[in-house]
DRENDO-1510 file (C-alpha; in Angstrom, 1 decimal, always signed):
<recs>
REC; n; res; u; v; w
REC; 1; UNK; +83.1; -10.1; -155.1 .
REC; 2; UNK; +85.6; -7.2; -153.9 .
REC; 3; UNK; +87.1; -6.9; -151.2 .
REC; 4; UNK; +85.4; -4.4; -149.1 .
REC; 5; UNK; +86.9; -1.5; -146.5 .
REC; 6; UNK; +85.7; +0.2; -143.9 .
REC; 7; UNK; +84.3; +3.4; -142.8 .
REC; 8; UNK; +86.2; +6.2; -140.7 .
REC; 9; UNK; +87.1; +8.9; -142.8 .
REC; 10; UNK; +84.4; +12.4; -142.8 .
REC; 11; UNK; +85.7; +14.2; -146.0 .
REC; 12; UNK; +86.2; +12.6; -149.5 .
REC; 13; UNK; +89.2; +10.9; -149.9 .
REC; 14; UNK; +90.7; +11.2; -146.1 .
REC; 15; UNK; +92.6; +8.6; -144.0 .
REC; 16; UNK; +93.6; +5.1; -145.4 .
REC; 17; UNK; +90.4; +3.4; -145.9 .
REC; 18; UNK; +87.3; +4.2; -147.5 .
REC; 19; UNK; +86.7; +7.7; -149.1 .
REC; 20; UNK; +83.5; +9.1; -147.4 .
REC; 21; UNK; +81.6; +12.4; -147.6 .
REC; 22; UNK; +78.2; +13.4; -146.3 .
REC; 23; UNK; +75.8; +16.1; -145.8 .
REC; 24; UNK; +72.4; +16.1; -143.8 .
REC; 25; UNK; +69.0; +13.8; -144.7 .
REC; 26; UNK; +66.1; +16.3; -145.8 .
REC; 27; UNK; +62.9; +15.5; -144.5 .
REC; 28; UNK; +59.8; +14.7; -147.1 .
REC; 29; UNK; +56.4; +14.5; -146.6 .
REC; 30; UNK; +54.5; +11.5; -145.3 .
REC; 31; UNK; +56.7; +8.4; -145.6 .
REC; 32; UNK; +58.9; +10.1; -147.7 .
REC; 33; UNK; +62.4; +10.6; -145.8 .
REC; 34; UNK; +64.6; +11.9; -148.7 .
REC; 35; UNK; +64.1; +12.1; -152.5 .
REC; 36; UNK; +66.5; +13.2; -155.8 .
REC; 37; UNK; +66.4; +13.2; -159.2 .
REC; 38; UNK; +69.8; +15.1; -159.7 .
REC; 39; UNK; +67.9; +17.7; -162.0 .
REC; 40; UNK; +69.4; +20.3; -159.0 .
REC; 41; UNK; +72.9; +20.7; -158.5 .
REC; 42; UNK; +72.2; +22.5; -155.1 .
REC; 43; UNK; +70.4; +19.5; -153.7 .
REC; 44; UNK; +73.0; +19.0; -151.0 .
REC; 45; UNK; +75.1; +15.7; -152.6 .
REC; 46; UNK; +79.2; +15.8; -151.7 .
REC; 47; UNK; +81.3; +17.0; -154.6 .
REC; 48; UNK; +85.0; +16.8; -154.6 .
REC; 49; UNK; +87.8; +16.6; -157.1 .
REC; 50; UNK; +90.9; +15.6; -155.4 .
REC; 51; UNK; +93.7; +12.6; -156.4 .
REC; 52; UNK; +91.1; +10.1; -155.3 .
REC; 53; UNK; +87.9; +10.2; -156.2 .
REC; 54; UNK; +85.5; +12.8; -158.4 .
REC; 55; UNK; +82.3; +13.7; -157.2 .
REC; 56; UNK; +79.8; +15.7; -159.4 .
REC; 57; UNK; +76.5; +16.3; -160.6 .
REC; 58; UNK; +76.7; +15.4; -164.3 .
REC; 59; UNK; +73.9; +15.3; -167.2 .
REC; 60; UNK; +71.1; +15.2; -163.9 .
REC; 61; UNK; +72.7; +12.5; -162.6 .
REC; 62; UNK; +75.3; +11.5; -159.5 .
REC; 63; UNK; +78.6; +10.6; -160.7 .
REC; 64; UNK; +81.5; +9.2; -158.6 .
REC; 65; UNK; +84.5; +8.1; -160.6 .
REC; 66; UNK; +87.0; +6.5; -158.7 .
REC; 67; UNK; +90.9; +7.6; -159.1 .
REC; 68; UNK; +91.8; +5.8; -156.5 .
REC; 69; UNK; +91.0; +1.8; -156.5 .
REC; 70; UNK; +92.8; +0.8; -153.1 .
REC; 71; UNK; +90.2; +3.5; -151.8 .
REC; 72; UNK; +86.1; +2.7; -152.4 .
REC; 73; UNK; +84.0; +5.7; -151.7 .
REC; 74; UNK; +80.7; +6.3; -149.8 .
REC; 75; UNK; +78.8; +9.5; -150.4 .
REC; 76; UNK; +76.6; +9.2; -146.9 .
REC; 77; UNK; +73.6; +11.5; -145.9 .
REC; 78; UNK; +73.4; +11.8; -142.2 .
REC; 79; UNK; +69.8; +12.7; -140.4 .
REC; 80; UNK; +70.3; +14.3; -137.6 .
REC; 81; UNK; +67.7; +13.0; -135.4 .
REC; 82; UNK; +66.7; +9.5; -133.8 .
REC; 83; UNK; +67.1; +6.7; -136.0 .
REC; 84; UNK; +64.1; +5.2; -138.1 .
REC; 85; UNK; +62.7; +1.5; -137.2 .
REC; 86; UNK; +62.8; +0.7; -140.6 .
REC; 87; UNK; +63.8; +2.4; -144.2 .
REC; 88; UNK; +64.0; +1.5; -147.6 .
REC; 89; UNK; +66.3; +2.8; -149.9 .
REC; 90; UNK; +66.6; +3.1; -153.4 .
REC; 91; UNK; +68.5; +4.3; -156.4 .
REC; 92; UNK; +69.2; +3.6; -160.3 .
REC; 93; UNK; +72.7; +2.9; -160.9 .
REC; 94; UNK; +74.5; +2.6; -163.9 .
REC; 95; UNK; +78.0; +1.5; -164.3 .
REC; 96; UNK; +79.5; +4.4; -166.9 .
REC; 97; UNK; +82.0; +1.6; -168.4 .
REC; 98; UNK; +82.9; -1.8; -170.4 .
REC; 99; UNK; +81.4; -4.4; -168.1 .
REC; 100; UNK; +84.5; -6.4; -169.7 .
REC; 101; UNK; +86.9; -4.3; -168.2 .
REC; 102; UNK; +88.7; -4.1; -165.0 .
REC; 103; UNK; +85.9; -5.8; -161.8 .
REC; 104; UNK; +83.9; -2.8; -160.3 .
REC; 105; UNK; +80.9; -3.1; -157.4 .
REC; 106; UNK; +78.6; -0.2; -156.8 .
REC; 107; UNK; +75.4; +0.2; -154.7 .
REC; 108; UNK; +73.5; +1.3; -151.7 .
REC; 109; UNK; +73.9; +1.7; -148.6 .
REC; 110; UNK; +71.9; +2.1; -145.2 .
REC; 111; UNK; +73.7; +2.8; -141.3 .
REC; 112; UNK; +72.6; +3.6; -137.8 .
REC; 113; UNK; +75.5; +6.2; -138.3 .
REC; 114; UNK; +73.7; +9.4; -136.4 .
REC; 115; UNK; +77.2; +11.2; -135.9 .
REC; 116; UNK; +76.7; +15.0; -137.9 .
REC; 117; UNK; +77.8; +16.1; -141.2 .
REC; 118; UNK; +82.2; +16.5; -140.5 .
REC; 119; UNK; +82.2; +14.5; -137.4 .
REC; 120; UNK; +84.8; +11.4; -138.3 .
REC; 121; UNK; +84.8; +9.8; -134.5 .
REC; 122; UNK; +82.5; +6.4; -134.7 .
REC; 123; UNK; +80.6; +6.1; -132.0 .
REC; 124; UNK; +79.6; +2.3; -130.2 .
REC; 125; UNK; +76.6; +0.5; -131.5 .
REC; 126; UNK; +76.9; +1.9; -135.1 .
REC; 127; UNK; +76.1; -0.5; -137.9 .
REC; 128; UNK; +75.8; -0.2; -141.2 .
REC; 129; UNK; +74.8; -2.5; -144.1 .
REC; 130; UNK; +76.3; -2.4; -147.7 .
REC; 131; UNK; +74.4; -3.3; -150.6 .
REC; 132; UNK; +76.5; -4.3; -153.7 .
REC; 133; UNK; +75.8; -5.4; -157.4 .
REC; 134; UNK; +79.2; -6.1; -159.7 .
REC; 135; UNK; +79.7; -5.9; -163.2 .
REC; 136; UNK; +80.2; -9.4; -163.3 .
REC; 137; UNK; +76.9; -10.0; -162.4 .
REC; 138; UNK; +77.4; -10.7; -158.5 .
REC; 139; UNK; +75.3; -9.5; -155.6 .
REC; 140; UNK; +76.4; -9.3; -152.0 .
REC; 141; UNK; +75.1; -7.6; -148.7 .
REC; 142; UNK; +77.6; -6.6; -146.4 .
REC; 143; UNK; +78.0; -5.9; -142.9 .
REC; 144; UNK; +80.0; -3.3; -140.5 .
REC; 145; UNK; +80.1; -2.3; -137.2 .
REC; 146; UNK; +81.6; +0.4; -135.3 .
REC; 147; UNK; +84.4; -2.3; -134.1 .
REC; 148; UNK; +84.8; -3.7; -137.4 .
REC; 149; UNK; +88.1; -2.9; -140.0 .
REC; 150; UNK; +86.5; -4.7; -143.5 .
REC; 151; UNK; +82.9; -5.6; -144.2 .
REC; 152; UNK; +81.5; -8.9; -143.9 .
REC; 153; UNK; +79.3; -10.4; -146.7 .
REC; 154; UNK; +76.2; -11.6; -144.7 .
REC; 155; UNK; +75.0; -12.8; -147.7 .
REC; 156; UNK; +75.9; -13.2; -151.5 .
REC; 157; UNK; +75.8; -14.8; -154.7 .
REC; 158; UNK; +74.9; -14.3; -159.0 .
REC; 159; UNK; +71.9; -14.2; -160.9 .
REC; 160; UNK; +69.1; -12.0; -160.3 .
REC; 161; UNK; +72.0; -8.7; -162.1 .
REC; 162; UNK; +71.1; -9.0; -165.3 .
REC; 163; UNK; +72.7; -7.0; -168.2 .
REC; 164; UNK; +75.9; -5.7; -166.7 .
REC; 165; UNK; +77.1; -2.1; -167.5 .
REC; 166; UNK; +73.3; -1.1; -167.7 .
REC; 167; UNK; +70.8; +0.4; -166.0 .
REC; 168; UNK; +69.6; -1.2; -162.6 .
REC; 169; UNK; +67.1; +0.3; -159.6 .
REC; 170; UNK; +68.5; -1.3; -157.1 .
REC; 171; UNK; +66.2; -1.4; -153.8 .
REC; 172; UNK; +67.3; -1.9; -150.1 .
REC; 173; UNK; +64.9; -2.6; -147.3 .
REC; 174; UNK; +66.7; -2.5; -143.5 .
REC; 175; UNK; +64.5; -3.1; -141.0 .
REC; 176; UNK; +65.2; -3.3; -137.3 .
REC; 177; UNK; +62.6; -5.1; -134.7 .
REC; 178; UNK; +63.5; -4.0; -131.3 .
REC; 179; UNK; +65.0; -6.8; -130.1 .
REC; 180; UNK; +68.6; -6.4; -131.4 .
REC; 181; UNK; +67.7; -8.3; -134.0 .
REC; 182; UNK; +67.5; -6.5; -138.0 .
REC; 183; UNK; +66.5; -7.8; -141.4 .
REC; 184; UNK; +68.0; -6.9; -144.6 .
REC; 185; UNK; +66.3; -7.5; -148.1 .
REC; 186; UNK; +67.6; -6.3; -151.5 .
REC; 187; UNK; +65.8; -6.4; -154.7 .
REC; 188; UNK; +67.5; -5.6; -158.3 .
REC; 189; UNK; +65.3; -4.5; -161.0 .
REC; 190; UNK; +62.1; -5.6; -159.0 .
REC; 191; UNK; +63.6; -9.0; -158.5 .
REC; 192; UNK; +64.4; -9.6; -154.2 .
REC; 193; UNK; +67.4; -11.6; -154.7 .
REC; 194; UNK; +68.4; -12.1; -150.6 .
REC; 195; UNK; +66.7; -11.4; -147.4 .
REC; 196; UNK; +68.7; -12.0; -144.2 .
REC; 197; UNK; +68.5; -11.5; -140.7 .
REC; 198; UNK; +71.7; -9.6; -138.3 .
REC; 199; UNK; +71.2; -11.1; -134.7 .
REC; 200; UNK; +73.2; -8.4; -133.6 .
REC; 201; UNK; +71.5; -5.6; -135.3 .
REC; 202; UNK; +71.1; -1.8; -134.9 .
REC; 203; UNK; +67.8; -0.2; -132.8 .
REC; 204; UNK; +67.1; +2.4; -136.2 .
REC; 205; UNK; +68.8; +3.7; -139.2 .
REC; 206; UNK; +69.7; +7.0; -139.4 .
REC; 207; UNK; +72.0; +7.3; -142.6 .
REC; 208; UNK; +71.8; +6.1; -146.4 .
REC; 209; UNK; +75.2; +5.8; -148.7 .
REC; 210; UNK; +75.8; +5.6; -152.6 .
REC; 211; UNK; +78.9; +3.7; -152.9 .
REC; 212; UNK; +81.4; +1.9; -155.5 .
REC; 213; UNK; +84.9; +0.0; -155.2 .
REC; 214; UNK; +86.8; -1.0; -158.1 .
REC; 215; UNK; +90.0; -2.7; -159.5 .
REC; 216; UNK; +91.2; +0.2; -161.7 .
REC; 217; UNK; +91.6; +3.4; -161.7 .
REC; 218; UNK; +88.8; +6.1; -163.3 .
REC; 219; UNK; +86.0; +3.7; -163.3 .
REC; 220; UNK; +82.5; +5.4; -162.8 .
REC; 221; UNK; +79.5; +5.2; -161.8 .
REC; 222; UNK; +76.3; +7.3; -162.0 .
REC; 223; UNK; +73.3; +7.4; -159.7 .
REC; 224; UNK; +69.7; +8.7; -160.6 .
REC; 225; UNK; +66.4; +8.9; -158.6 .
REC; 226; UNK; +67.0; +8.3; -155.2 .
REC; 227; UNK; +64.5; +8.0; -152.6 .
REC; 228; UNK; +64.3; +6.8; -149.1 .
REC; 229; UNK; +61.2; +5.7; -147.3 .
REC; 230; UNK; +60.2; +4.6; -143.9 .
REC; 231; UNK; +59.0; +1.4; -144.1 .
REC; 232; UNK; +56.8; -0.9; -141.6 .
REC; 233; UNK; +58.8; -3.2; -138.8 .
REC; 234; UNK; +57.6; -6.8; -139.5 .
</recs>
């Protein structure tokens, strides 16, 4: 699994970490938080162009193509309002490239981040969790915090990614219970392939990521059918 970096820059490509945009969470209706289907290219995603990393709407899909591998990237959506007990999070992903090539991880992504759209600053308390398949058929969840520099893999492994390079939902469930304790679970393709608990987790989530790292430069990835759901606290 790759190495993972942290979070601190607000526009795509800023600072020397990881390459982050954002824009503000939509409400739905009912337990519906946030839905997409890329079919709009005014549905309120980050696009950028700049020397590292290409963000576009592209045959109704998301597509982020890394220039810049010593950078990974995180589109986030920020709500602006008090953080959810527990959301799920989900996406098709599909790696746009020769799953011999060059090592690339891609996935989801769910935060207590509840700083607004342009605001870089992290504020205390924040934690976010990184959900990651590879094209080598790995899986990992990762952890950071508002103190940390790199993600930490709270759990990880392979098997359960089957058929690299093609199509995968991928399915996060982040779930805090009030007692500083949170439990992460992620499914690929239907299949719940980890389910952990942070002692030292978050109060709510607030914020959901698409996200990719990779070894070489101009890899892509392309994201389809996002939705986000409040879920039930167990």
């Amino acid at each position: 699994m790759l190495a993972a970096a942290g979070l601190l820059a607000a526009a795509a490509g800023c600072g020397g970490e990881a390459g982050e945009s954002d824009t503000t969470m939509r409400e739905g209706a009912s337990d519906t938080v946030f839905e997409d289907d890329f079919s709009d290219p005014r549905s309120g995603w980050p696009v950028a162009d700049d020397d590292f990393v290409l963000l576009e709407y592209a045959r109704d899909r998301y597509r982020i193509v890394l220039k810049d591998p010593s950078r990974p990237h995180a589109s986030w959506l920020f709500q602006v309002a008090e953080g959810e007990p527990a959301l799920t999070v989900e996406a098709d992903a599909t790696l746009g490239a020769d799953p011999e090539g060059p090592r690339v991880s891609w996935g989801v992504a769910c935060s207590s981040i509840e700083r607004g759209p342009g605001e870089a600053e992290r504020r205390p308390g924040e934690v976010s969790y990184f959900f990651h398949v590879s094209s080598y058929g790995l899986w990992a969840i990762g952890r950071e915090d508002s103190e940390s520099v790199d993600e930490e893999f709270i759990a990880q492994g392979e098997g359960g990614v089957e058929g690299p390079g093609e199509l995968h939902r991928l399915n996060a469930e982040c779930v805090a219970h009030g007692d500083g304790r949170a439990t992460v679970a992620f499914a690929v393709d239907g299949n719940e392939v980890a389910r952990t608990t942070d002692p030292d987790g978050p109060s709510g989530f607030s914020a959901i990521a698409l996200h990719m790292r990779a070894e070489a430069s101009d890899m892509e990835v392309l994201f389809d059918n996002v939705s986000v759901r409040r879920g039930e606290t167990r």
